[in-house]
C-alpha positions as CSV (number, residue, x, y, z in Angstrom):
1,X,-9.5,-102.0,-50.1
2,X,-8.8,-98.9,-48.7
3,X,-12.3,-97.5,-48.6
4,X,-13.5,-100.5,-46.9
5,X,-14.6,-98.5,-43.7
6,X,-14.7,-94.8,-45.3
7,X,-18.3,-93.2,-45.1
8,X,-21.3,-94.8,-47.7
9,X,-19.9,-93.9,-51.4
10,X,-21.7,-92.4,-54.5
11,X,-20.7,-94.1,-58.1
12,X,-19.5,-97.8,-59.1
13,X,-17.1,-99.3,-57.3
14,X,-15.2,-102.3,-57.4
15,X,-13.8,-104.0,-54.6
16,X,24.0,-103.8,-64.1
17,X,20.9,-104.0,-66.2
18,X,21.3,-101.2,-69.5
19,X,17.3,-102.2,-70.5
20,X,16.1,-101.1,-67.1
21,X,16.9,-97.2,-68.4
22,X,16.5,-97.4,-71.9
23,X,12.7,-96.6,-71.5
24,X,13.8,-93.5,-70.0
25,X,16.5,-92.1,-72.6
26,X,14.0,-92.9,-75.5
27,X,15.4,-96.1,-77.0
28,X,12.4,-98.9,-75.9
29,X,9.4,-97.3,-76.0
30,X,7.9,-95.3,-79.0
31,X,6.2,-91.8,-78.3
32,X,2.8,-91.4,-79.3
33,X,1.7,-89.4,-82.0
34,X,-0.3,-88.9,-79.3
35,X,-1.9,-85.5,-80.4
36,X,-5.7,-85.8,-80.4
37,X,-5.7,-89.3,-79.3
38,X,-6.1,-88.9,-76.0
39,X,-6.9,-85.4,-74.4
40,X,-3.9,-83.1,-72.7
41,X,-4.4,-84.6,-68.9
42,X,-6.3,-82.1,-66.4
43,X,-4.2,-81.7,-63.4
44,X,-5.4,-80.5,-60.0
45,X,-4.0,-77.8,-58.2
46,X,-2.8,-78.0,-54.4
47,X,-4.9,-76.5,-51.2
48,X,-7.8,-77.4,-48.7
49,X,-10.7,-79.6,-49.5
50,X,-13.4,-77.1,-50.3
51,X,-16.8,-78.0,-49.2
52,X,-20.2,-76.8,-51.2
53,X,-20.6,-78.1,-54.9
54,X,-17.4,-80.4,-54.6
55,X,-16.9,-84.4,-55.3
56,X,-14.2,-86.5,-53.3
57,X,-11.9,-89.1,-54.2
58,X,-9.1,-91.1,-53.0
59,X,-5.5,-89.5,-54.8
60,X,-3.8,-92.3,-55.9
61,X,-0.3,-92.8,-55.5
62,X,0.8,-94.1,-59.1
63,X,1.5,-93.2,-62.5
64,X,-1.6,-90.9,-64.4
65,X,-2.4,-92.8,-67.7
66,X,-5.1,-92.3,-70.0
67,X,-6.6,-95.0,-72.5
68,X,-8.1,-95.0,-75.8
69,X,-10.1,-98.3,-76.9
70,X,-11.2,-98.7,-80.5
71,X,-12.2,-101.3,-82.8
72,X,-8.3,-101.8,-83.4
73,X,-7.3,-102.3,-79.9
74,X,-6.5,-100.7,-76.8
75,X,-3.4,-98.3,-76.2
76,X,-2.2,-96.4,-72.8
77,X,-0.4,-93.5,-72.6
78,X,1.8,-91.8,-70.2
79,X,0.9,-88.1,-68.8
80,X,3.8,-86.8,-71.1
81,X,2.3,-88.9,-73.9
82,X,4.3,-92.0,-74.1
83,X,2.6,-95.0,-75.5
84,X,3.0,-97.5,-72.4
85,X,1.0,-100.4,-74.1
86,X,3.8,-102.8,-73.8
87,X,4.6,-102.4,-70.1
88,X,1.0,-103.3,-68.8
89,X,-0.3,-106.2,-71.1
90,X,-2.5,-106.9,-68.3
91,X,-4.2,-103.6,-68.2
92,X,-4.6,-103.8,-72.2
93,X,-5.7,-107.6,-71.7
94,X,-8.6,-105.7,-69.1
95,X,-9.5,-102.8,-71.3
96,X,-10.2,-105.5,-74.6
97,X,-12.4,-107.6,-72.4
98,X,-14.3,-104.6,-71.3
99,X,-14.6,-103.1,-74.7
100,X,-15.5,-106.2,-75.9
101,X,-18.4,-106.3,-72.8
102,X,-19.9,-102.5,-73.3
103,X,-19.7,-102.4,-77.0
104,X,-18.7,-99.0,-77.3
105,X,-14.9,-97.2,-78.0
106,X,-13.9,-95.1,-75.3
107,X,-11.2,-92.6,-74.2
108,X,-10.9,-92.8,-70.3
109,X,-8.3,-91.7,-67.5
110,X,-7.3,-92.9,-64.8
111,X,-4.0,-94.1,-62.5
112,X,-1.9,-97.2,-62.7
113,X,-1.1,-98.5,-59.7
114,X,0.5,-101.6,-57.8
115,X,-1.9,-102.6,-55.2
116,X,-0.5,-104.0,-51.3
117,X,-2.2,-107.6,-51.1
118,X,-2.4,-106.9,-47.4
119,X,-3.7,-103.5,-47.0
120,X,-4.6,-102.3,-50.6
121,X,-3.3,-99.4,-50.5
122,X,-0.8,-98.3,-53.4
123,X,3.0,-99.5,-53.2
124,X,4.6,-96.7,-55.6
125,X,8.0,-98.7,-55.3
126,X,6.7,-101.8,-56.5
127,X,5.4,-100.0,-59.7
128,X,8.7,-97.6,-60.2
129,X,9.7,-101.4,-60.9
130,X,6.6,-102.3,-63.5
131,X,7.7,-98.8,-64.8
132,X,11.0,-99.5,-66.0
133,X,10.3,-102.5,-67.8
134,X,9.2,-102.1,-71.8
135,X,8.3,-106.1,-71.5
136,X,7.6,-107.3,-68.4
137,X,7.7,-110.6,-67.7
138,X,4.9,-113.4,-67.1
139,X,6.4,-113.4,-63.5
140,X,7.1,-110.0,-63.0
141,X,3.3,-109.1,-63.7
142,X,2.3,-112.5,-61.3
143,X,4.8,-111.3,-58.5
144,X,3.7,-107.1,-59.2
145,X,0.0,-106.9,-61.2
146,X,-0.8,-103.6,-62.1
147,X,-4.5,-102.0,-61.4
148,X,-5.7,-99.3,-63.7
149,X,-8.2,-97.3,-61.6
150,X,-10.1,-95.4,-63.6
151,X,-11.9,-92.3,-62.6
152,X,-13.0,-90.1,-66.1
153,X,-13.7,-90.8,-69.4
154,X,-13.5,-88.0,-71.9
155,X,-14.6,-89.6,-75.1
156,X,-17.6,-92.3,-76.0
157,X,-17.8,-93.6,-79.4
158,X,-16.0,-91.1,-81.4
159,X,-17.6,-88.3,-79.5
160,X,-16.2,-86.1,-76.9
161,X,-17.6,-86.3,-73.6
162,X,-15.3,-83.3,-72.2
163,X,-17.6,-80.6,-72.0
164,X,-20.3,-82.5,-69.7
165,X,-20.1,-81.6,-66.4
166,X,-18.3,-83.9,-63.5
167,X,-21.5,-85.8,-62.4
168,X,-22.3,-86.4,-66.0
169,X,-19.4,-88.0,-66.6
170,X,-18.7,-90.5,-63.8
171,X,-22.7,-91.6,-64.7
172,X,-21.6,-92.5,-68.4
173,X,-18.6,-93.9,-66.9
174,X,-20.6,-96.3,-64.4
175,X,-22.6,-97.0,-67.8
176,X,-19.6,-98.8,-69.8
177,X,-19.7,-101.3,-67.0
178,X,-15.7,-101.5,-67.2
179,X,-15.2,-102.6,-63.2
180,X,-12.9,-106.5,-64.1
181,X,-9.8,-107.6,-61.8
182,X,-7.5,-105.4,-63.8
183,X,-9.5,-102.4,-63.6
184,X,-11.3,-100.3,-60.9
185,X,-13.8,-97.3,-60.8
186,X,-13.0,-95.5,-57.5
187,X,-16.0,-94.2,-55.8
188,X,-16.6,-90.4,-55.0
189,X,-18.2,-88.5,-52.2
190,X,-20.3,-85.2,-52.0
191,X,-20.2,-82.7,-48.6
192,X,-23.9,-84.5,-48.2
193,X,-22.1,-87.4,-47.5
194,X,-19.3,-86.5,-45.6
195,X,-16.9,-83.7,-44.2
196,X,-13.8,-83.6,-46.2
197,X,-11.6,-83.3,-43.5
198,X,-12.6,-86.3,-41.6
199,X,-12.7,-88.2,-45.1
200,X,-8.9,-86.4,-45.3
201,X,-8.3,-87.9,-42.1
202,X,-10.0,-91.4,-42.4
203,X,-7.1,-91.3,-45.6
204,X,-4.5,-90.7,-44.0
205,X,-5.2,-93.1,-40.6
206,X,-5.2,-95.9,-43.3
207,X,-1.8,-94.8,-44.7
208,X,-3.3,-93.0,-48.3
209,X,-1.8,-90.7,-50.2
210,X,-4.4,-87.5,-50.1
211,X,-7.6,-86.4,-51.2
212,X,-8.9,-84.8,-54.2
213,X,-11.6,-82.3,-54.0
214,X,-13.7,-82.0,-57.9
215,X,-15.9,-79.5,-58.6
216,X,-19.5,-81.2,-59.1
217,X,-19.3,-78.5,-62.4
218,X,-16.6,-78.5,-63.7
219,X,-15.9,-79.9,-67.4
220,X,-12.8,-81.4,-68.6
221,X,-10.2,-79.1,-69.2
222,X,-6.5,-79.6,-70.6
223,X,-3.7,-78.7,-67.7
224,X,-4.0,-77.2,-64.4
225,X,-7.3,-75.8,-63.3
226,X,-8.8,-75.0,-59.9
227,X,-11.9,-77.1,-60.3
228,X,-9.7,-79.7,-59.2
229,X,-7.7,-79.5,-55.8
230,X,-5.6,-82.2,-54.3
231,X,-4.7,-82.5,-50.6
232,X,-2.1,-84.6,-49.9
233,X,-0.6,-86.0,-46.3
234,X,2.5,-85.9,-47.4
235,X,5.0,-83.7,-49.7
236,X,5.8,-85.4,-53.2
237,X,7.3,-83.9,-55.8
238,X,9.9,-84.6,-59.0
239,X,13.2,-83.8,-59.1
240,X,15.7,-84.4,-62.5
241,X,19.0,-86.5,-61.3
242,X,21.8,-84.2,-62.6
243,X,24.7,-85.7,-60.9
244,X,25.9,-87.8,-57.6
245,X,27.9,-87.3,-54.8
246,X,30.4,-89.9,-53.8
247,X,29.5,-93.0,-51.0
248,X,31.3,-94.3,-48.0
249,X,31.4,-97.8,-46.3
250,X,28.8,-99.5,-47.6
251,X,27.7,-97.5,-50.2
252,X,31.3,-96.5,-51.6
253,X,31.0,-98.7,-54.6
254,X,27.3,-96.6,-55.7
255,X,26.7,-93.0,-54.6
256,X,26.2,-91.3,-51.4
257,X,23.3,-89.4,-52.4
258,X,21.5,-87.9,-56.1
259,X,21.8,-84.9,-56.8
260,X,18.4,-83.2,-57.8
261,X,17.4,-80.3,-60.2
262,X,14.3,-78.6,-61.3
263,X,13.4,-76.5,-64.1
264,X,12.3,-72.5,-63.5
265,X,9.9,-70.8,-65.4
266,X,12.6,-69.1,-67.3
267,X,13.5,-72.4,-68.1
268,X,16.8,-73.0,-66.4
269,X,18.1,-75.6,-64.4
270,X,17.9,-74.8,-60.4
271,X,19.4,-76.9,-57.6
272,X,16.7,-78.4,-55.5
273,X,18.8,-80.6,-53.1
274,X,20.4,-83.9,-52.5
275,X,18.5,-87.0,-51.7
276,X,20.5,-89.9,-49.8
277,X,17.7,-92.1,-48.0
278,X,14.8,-93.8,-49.6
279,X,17.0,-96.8,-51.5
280,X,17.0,-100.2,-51.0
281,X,20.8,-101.9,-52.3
282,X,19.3,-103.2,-55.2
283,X,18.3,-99.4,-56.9
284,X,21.7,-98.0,-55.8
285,X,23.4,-100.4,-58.0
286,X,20.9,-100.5,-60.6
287,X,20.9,-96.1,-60.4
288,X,24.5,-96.1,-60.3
289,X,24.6,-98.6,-63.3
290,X,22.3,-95.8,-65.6
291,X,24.3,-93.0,-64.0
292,X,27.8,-94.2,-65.3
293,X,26.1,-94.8,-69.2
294,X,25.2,-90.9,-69.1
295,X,27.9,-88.9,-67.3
296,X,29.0,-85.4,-68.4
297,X,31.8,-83.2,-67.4
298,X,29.5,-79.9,-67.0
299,X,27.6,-79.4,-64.3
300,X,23.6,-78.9,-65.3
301,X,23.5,-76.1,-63.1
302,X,25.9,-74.0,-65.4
303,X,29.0,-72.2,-64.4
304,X,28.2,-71.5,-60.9
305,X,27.7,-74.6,-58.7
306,X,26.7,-74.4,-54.8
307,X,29.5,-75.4,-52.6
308,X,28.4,-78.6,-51.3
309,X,28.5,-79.9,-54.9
310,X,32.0,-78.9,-55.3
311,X,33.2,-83.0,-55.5
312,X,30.0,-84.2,-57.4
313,X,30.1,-86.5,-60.5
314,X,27.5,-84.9,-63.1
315,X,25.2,-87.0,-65.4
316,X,22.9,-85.7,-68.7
317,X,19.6,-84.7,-67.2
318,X,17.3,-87.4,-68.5
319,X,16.5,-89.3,-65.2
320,X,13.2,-87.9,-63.1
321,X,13.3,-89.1,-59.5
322,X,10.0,-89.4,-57.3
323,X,10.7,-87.3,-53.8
324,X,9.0,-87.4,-50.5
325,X,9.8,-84.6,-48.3
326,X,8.6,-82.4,-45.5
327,X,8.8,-79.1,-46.6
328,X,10.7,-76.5,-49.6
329,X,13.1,-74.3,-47.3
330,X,13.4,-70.6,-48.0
331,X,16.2,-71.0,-50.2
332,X,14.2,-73.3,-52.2
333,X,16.2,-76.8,-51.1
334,X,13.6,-79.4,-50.1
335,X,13.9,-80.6,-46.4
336,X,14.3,-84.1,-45.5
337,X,14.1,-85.7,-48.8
338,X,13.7,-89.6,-49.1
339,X,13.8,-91.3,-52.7
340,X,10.5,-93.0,-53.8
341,X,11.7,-94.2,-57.2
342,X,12.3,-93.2,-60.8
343,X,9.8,-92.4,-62.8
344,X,9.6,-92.9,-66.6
345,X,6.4,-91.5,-66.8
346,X,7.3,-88.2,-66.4
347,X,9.7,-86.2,-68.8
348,X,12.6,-84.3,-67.3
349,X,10.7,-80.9,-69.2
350,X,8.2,-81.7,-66.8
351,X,9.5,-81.4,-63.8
352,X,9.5,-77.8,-62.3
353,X,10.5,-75.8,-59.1
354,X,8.5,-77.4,-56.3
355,X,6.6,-74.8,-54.8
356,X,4.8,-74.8,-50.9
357,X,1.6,-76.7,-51.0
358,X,-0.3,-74.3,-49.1
């Protein structure tokens, strides 16, 4: 695992294809009436590992999913409040065996990832393909299992656990004795333990994703809050596919690169740059496969469209795409942009203006 070699740890730890988008557009997957079964997701905010009266954890590089376990069975949902049950049978086979164990019903939230078998550290690719499939198959979930690492719980036994403090929690976490194959409880560190910049850096040697910094503190709150900070090593962000731009040689029969948008406050659609790198053969056909079933003959952006976009083909904005990139320009384009996957996850709404980390 990635920790392996990190400093001494507080907390438990454990060592052509129309059905591969219709999760996205709405038609496979029901959305919860998810209001008040699981809590609105805290999110962290970006910036500097702060040091005094701070926990810190590995950031994950997956999809955020919370669970809620009862007496009736176990049911995931997405961050935008999609019920996911169906795509991970194996996480909801884990969660019944470790309800079934600690006896109790629980709400808890944590991170689906796809694990590397050689390194351990999170392959988002290989779940952007667990991500697209309503029912995967018994060989899919062989060839790509899906860990749930878990890493709060905000509800025990009908009662809300959201207003003890961050220690409190990860104890009565520890004490539903949850840790199985399928699911993991990360471990945390404290500035007794460890500077946060060498733990950054110890993160990052081993190819991780970032670090996030929790306030020892802090309750549970709904949305973005400061008592939580992420630090990542590299740029990721969202972008909305809004339309393509055409291929040559070897790509001439899919797309030369997507076209991404992003949401402003005021709620309209801005150009946030083209991504062309990042694909493997297999998602350009499969991308340009969903992209011909939702073409438009408007562009997104509305009347006025940037130059460079004078030849592009324009699609319904329903598709989110995961971006790595080094930096947001002045004019707001992101700056060498490579394509992670797409995320169903996430709801184009979502996804807003990507804004400097720091």
């Amino acid at each position: 695992m990635m920790h392996a070699s990190l400093p001494r740890r507080r907390g438990r730890s454990t060592s052509s294809n129309p059905t591969y988008w219709n999760h996205t557009v709405g038609s496979c997957c029901e959305y919860a009436a998810w209001v008040g079964a699981v809590p609105e997701p805290m999110l962290a905010v970006p910036g500097r590992p702060p040091t005094d009266g701070w926990a810190y954890e590995v950031k994950w590089d997956g999809a955020r999913c919370a669970a809620r376990c009862t007496t009736k069975g176990c049911r995931l949902y997405s961050r935008s409040g999609r019920n996911m049950s169906t795509s991970f049978p194996e996480v909801i086979d884990g969660l019944l065996s470790a309800a079934a164990r600690s006896g109790h019903e629980f709400v808890v939230d944590g991170e689906l990832v796809v694990l590397s078998p050689a390194t351990g550290i999170p392959d988002f690719a290989a779940l952007a393909r667990r991500l697209h499939r309503p029912r995967p198959s018994a060989q899919l979930q062989q060839e790509l299992p899906v860990t749930y690492i878990i890493f709060d719980v905000t509800e025990i036994d009908g009662m809300p656990v959201t207003g003890r403090t961050y220690v409190e929690r990860r104890q009565l976490l520890g004490n539903l004795g949850l840790e199985s194959p399928r699911l993991q409880i990360p471990p945390f560190w404290t500035s007794d333990d460890v500077d946060p910049e060498q733990l950054l850096a110890a993160i990052e040697e081993k190819g991780g994703e970032g670090l996030l910094s929790k306030r020892l503190s802090s309750s549970y709150t709904p949305g973005r809050s400061r008592s939580w900070i992420k630090t990542v090593v590299r740029l990721q962000t969202e972008g909305i596919v809004i339309g393509h731009l055409a291929g040559r040689g070897p790509h001439a029969t899919t797309f030369g690169s997507l076209i991404l948008g992003a949401y402003t406050e005021q709620r309209t659609m801005r150009w946030i740059g083209c991504v062309g790198t990042g694909f493997t053969n297999a998602a350009r056909r499969e991308i340009r496969s969903a992209l011909d079933q939702i073409t438009q003959p408007g562009s997104p952006l509305g009347p006025t469209v940037p130059r460079e976009l004078i030849t592009a083909t324009w699609v319904h904005p329903v598709l989110v795409a995961s971006i790595e990139y080094r930096e947001v320009t002045a004019s707001g384009i992101l700056r060498h942009p490579s394509f992670r996957g797409i995320r169903t996850d996430i709801e184009p709404s979502q996804v807003k203006v990507p804004e400097p980390d720091w």
